[in-house]
N, C-alpha and C positions, 0 to 999 in steps of 0.2 A: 833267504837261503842262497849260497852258493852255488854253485856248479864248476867243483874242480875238475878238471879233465888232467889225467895222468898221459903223457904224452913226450918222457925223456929217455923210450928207450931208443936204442941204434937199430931194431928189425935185423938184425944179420943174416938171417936165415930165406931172407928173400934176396940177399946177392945183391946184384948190381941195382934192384930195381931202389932200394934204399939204401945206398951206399954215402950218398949224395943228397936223400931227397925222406924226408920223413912220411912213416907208414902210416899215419890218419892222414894223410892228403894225397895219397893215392885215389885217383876218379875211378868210378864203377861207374861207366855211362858218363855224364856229363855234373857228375856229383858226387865231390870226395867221403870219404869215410866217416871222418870227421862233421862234417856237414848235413848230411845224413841224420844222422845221429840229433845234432844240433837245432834241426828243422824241427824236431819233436819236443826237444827241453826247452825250446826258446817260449814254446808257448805255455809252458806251464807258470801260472801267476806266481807262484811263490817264490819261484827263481827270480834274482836279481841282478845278477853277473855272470860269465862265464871266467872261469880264470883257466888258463893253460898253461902245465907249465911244462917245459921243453930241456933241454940239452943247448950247449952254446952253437954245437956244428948248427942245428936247424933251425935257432930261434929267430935269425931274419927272415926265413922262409915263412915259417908263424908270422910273424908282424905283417909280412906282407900277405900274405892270404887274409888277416883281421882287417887290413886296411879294406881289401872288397869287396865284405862282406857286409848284409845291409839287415840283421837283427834284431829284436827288440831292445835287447840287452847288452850292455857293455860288454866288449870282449879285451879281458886284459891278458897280455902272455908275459911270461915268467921266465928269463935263465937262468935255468940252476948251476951254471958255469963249468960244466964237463964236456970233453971233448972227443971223448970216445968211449966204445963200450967197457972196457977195461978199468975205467976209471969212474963211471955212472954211483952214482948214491943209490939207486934203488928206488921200487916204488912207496915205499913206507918216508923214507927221508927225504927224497921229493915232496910226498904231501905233508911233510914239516917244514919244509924249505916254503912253499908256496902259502902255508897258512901265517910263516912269520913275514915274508915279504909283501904279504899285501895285507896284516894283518888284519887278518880273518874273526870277526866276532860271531857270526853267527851257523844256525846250520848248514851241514855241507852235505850235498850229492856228490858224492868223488865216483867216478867212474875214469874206463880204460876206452881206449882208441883205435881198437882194431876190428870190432868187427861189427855184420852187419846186423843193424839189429829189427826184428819184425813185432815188435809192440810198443806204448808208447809207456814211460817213465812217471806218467800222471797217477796211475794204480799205486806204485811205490811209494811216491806221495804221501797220496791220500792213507795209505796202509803208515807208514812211519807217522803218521800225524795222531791216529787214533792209536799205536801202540805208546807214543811218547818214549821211547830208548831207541839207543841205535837199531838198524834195520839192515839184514842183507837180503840178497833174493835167492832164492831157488827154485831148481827145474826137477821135475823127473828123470832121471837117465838110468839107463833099464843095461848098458854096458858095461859091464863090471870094468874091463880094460882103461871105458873111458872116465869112469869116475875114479881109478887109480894118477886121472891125470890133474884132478881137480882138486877142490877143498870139498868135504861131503859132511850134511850134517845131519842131527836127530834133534827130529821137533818132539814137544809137548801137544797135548790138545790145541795148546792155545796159541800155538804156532812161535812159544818159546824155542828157543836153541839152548840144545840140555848138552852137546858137544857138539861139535868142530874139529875134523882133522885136515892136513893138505896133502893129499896125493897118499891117500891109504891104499896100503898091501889088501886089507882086508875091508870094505866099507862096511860101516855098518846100517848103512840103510840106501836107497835107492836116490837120495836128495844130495845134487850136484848143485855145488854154489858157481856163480858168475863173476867176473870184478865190475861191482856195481852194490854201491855199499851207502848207507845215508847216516851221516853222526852229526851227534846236536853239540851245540854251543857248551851245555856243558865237559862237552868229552874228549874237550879241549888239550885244556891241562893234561890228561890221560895219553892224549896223544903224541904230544910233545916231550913226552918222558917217555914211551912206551919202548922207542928202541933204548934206551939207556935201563931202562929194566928188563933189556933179555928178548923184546919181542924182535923176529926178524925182518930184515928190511929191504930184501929184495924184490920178493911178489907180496901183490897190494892183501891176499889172501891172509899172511903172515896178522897183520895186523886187526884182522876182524874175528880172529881166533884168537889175538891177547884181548879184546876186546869181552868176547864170549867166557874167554877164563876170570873175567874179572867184574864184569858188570852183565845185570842181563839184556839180552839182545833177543829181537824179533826179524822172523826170516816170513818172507814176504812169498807163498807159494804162486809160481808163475803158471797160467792158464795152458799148457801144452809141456813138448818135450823139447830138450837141447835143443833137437833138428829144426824143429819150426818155431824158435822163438831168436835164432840169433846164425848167423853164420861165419865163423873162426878164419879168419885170413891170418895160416901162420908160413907159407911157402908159398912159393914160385907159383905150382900149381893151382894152388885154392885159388891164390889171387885172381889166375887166367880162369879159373870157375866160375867165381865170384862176377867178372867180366860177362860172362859168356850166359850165366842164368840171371843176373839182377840189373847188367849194365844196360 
């Protein structure tokens, strides 16, 4: 199994702090974002690589953070040859960009690079292994505001996904999805077509709701809520939060 890490956008919303300098390698304490994060998937056996793929402004900054970093697992990074936000592929086209460039045969964990996260990615797993179809995860979030900001879904008993929407007016259940998503080898082909059949290709969201429209998908229910399983660095502020309670 792979482990994509989506990791090409520009952060603009944090100013100056990423203007220059890409948002998973921002340090919380003495330990970036990204790493973080990586500390926890490196151990899971099933992974084999990490592949990251970046934007051309940061991709030496990547290379160079890979170089000093000391892993189990290969860390390969990827430019998807875009140079600002204006002109970024998106996170759906990215992880077509990085499945043809390192062609990619087998299953993939794709995940997102911004925040922090408070459990370990081995549950997912183990949960997508015994479902055998794609896998997303989900939280409880009891905020109607903030599941308006999200992808929201409706399980089965069986912890099917019977729909998916992104950022409803109206949700229809309590079940906020994450970007953190696992698709198997054969959902390849599907993916590599998917924006050319209509799916969108901005947030990495877009793409596990053509996913749910078309094949079935199992949604991985997470042990707590939003607040105590991840925490969202999308400004200035959080960041100095972020700092000030985890750093």
């Amino acid at each position: 199994m792979k482990n994509i890490v989506i990791a090409a956008g520009y952060a603009t919303r944090l100013g100056e702090l990423t203007k220059n300098f890409p948002k998973p390698l921002l340090k919380i304490g003495d330990k970036s974002i990204l790493g973080r994060m990586l500390d926890d998937i490196d151990r899971i056996a099933e992974i084999d690589e990490h592949i990251i793929v970046t934007n051309h402004k940061f991709a030496p900054i990547f290379e160079q953070w890979a170089s000093e970093q000391h892993y189990t697992k290969k860390i390969t990074v990827i430019d998807d040859g875009t140079s600002t936000n204006e002109t970024r592929l998106g996170a759906v086209r990215d992880l077509q960009y990085a499945i043809a460039k390192a062609n990619v045969e087998d299953d993939m964990l794709v995940v997102a690079a911004d925040n922090l996260l408070f459990f370990s990615f081995q549950g997912f797993v183990d949960f997508a292994k015994e479902k055998s179809t794609p896998c997303i995860m989900c939280h409880k979030q009891t905020s109607k505001e903030k599941l308006q900001r999200t992808g929201v879904v409706v399980l089965d008993a069986d912890n099917k996904v019977l729909c998916m929407e992104e950022k409803p007016l109206e949700p229809k259940s309590t079940w906020a999805v994450p970007p953190f998503y696992i698709y198997r080898k054969e959902n390849i082909d599907m993916i590599m077509h998917a924006v050319d059949n209509g799916c969108g290709f901005d947030a990495p969201g877009n793409l596990a709701r053509y996913m749910v429209d078309n094949v079935p998908v199992h949604a991985w229910p997470m042990a707590g809520t939003g607040e105590n399983l991840r925490f969202d660095i999308g400004s200035i502020d959080t960041y100095k939060e972020a700092c000030e309670k985890y750093g």
